[in-house]
C-alpha positions in Angstrom: -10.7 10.1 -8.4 -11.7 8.4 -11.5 -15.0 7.9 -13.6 -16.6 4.7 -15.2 -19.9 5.0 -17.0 -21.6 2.3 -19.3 -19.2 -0.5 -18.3 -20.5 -4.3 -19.9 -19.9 -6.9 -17.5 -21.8 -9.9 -16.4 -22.4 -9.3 -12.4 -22.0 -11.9 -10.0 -21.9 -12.2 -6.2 -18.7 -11.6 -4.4 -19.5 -13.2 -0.8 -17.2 -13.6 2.0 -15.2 -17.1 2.3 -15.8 -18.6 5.4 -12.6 -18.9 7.4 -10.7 -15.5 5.1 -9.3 -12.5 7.2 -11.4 -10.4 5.3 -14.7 -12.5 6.1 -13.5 -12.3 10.0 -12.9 -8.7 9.8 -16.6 -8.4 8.9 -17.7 -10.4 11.5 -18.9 -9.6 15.0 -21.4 -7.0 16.1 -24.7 -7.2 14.8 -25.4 -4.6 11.9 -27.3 -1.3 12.9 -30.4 -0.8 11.5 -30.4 1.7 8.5 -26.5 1.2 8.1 -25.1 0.1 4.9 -23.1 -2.7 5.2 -20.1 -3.2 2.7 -20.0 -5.8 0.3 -16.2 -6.9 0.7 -14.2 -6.1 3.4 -10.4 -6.3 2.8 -7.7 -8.5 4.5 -6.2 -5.7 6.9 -2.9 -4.0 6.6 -0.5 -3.9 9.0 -0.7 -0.8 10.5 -3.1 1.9 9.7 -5.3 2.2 6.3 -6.0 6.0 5.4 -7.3 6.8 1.4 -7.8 4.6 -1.1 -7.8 5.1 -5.4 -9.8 2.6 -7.7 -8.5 1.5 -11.2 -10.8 0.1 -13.8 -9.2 -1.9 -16.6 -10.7 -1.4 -19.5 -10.4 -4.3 -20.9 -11.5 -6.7 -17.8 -13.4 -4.5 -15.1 -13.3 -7.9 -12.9 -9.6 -7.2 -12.7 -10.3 -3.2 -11.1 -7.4 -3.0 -8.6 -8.1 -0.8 -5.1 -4.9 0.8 -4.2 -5.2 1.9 -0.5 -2.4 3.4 1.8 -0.8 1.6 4.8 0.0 5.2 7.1 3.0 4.5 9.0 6.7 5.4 9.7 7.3 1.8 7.7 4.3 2.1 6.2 3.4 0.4 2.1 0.8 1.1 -0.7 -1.3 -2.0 -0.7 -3.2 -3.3 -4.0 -6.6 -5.6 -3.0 -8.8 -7.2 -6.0 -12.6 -6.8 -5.7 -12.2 -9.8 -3.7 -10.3 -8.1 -1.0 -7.7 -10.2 -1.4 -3.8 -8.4 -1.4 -2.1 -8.6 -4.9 1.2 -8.9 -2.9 3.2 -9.2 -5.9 2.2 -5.6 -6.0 2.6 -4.0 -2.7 4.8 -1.1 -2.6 6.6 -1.2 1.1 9.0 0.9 2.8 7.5 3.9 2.2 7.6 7.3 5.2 4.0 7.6 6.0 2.3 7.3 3.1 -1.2 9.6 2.9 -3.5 10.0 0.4 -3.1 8.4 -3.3 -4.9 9.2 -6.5 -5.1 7.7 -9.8 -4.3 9.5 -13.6 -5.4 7.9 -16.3 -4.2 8.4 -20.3 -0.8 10.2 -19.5 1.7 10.5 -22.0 5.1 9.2 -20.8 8.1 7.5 -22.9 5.5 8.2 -26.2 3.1 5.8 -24.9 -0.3 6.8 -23.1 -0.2 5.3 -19.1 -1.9 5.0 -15.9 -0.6 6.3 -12.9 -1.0 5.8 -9.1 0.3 9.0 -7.2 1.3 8.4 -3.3 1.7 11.8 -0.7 4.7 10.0 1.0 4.2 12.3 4.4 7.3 12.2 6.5 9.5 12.3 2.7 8.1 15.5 1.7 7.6 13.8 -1.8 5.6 12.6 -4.1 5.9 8.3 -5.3 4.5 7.7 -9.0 3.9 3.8 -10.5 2.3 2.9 -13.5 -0.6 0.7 -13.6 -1.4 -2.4 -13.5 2.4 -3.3 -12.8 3.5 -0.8 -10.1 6.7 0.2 -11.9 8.5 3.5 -10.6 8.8 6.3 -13.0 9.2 9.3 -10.5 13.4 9.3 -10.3 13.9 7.9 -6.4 10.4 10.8 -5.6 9.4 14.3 -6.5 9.9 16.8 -3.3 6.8 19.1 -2.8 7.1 22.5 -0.5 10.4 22.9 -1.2 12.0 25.7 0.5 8.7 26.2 2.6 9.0 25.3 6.7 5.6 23.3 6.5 6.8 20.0 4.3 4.3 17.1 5.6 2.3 16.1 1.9 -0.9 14.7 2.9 -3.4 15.4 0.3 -3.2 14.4 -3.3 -5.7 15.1 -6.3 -4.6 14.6 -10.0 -5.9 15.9 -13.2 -5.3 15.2 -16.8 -5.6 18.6 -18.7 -8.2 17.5 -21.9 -7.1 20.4 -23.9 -3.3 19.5 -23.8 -2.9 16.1 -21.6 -1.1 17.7 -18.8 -0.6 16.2 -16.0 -1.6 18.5 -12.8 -1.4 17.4 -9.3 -2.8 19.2 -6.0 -0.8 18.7 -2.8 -2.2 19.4 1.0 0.4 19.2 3.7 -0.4 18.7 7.8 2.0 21.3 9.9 1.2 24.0 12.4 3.6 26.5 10.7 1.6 26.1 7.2 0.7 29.2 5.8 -3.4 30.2 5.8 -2.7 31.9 2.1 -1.4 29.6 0.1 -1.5 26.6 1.5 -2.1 24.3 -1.4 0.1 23.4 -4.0 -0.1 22.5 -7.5 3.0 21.0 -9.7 2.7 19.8 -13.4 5.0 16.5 -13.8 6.2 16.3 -17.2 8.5 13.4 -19.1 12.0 14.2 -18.2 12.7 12.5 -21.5 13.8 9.4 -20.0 10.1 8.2 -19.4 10.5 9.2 -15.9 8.6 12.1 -14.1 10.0 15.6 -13.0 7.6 18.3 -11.6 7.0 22.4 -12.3 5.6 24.1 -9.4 2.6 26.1 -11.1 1.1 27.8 -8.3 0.5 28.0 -4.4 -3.4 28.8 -3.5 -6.0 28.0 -1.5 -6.9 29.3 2.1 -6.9 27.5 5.8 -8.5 28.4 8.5 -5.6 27.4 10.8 -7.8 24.9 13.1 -6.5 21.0 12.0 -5.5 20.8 8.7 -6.8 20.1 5.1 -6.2 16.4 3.6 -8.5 15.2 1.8 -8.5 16.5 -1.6 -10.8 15.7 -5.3 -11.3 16.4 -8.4 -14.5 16.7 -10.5 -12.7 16.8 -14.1 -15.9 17.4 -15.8 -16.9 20.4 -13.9 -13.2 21.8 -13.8 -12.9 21.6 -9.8 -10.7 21.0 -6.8 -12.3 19.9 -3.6 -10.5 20.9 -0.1 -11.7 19.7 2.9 -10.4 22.1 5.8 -10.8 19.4 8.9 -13.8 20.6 11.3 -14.3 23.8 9.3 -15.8 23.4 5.9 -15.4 22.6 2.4 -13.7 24.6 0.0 -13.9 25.1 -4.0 -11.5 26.1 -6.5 -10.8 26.2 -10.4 -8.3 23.0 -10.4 -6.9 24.4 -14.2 -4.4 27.1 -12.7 -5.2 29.2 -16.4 -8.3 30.3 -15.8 -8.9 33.4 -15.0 -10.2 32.8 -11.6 -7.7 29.8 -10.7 -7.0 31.4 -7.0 -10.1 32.5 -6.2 -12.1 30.5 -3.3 -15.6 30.0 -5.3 -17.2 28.4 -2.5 -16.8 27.9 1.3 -19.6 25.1 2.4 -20.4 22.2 4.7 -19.5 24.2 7.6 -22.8 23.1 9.9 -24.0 19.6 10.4 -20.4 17.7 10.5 -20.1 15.7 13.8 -16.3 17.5 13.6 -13.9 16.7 10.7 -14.2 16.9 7.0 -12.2 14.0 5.8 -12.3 12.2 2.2 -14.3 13.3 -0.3 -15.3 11.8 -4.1 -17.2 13.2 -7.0 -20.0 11.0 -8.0 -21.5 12.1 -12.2 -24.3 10.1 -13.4 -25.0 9.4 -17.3 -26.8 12.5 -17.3 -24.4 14.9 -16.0 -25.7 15.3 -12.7 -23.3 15.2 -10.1 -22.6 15.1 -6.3 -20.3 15.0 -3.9 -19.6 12.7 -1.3 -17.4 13.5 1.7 -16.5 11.5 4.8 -18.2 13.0 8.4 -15.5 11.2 10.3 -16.8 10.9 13.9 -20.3 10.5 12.8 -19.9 7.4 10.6 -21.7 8.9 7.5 -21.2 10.1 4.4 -22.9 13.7 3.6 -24.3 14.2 0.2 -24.1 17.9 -2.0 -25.5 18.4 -5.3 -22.9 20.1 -7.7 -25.4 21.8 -9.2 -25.8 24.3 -6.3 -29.0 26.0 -5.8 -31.3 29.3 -7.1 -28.9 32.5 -6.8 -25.7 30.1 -5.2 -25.1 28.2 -8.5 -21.2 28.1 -7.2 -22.1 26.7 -4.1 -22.8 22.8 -3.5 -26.3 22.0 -1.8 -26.5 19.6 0.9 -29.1 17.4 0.2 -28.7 13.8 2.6 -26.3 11.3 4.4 -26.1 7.7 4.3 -25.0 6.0 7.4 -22.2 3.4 6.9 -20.4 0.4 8.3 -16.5 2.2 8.1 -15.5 3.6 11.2 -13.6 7.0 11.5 -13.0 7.0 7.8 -10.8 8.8 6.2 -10.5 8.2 2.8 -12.9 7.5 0.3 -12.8 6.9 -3.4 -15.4 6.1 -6.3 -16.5 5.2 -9.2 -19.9 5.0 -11.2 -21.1 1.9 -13.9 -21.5 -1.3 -12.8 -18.5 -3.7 -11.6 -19.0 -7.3 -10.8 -20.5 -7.9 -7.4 -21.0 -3.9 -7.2 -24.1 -2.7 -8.9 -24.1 1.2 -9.6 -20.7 1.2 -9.1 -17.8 0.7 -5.8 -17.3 3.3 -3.4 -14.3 2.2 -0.9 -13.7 4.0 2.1 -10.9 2.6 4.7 -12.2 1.7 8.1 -10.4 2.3 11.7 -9.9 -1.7 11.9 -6.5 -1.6 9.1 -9.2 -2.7 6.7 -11.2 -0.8 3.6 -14.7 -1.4 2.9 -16.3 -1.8 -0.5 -19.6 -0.5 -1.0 -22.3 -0.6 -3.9 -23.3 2.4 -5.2 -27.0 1.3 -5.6 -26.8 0.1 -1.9 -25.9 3.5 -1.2 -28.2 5.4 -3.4 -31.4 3.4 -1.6 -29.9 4.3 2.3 -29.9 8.0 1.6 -31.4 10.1 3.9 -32.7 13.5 2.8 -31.9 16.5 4.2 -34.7 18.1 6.0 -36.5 20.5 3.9 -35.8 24.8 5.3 -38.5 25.9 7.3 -40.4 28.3 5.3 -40.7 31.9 6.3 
């Protein structure tokens, strides 16, 4: 996940075009009361959506791309404007079941400074790099994750550029029965092979599973220094995401295991220009997103503190991805989240800021 703060743009309305895919995919039931309803709804994919990433130009925030995955045997990364609309000369297809995607910004490759987009290509065991805006490879063909481990299926993705020294770090979750509970994360370091292409370094395995589903969804707060986990229908799990500090493989926090309808799906990492922060993570069958405040509570400090939901349009989401300052159409920022109709939704971030529920104060002893 990436953050935008203090972004200068002139805001205008992006409405649906009568007769557009998008505009019909929005149609049809009438909205529930108290649901958010998205401001954009995407053309749909042809198969499956699963996670999106968000890119901000800096230049022209009305040209933000949403990369979001297509999950399927034959399945593509897709790339919508804030319109909705596909960029098609920038679809990646032919890709093994592509999962979960993330974005790294400022990456030092061929002596220049890039973006990247980062795909979890499932059924390949490997890893699919582009730069952005163009979608150009730079990963070799792929870069193989688990290797020499039974338990290959990548699913989860989280990047992280290193401030001190501009590495590159990237977390990897897989899906497979035979996974083991120690260990189950991975984290490589790609690095310039000197041909501006990408090779990886395993730097460690961590991270525990409780063994009931699996854990997918993965996200970064780089400000905080923190990897995200989200152990489907169990809880929520924290770590150190740089692997030198001195507690990188300790769990510092196991949370959100009550109140979830069942799974734990995508999360994001919302920071405000005052350094407060939350995060946001997906409760799949209930159609909400559950709120925590990073900032933990008295004597927990470590531990994130529920504090609301906000019920939401998407259906069975999955993925989820955000980022804060305002874009045109999207005041307080764009939250997208992929719905279980092929499409992904675009939210407001003030839209969803005024629908938050609180969490019911503890009864007092």
């Amino acid at each position: 996940m990436r953050f935008v703060t203090e972004l200068k743009a002139t805001i205008f309305g992006v409405a649906f075009a009568v007769g557009t895919p998008w505009a019909a995919a929005a149609a049809g039931a009438a909205p529930a009361a108290g649901v958010v309803q998205p401001r954009v709804v995407t053309a749909p994919v042809r198969h499956d959506t699963d996670d999106p990433a968000i890119w901000v130009d800096p230049a022209d925030p009305a040209r933000t791309l949403v990369v979001g995955t297509d999950k399927d045997i034959d399945g593509a990364l897709y790339v919508f404007g804030l319109d909705g609309r596909v960029r098609e000369d920038l679809v990646v297809r032919g890709l093994l079941r592509p999962n979960n995607v993330d974005i790294a910004r400022g990456v030092m490759l061929g002596g220049k400074p890039v973006d990247l987009v980062i795909i979890a290509e499932r059924f390949a065991h490997r890893l699919r790099v582009y730069t952005l805006p163009d979608m150009r490879p730079v990963d070799g063909g792929g870069i193989p994750v688990f290797e020499g481990e039974r338990a290959r299926d990548v699913m989860g993705v989280a990047a992280w550029v290193r401030p001190g020294d501009g590495a590159l770090l990237v977390t990897v979750s897989r899906s497979d029965r035979h996974a083991p509970k120690q260990g189950y994360l991975h984290q490589y370091r790609l690095v310039d092979d000197g041909s501006a292409r990408l090779r990886s370094l395993l730097v460690r395995a961590f991270g525990e599973w409780s063994g009931r589903k699996e854990i997918e969804a993965l996200s970064v707060d780089p400000v905080g220094g923190h990897v995200y986990a989200s152990d489907e229908s169990f809880g929520l799990r924290k770590y150190r995401v740089d692997p030198s500090a001195e507690d990188a493989d300790e769990e510092l926090a196991l949370f959100g295991s009550t109140g979830f309808a069942r799974d734990h799906e995508g999360s994001a990492v919302m920071r405000d220009a005052s350094g407060r922060a939350w995060l946001w993570v997906s409760d799949q069958q209930a159609g909400t997103l559950r709120v925590f405040d990073l900032a933990g509570s008295p004597g927990k400090p470590e531990e994130p503190r529920f504090i609301g939901h906000v019920p939401f349009a998407a259906r069975e989401t999955d993925g989820i991805d955000l980022v804060v300052g305002d874009l045109p159409g999207f005041p307080g920022g764009l939250l997208v989240a992929m719905s279980d109709d092929r499409t992904f939704h675009f939210y407001a971030i003030d839209d969803l800021l005024k629908a938050l529920v609180p969490a019911a104060a503890p009864a007092r002893r």
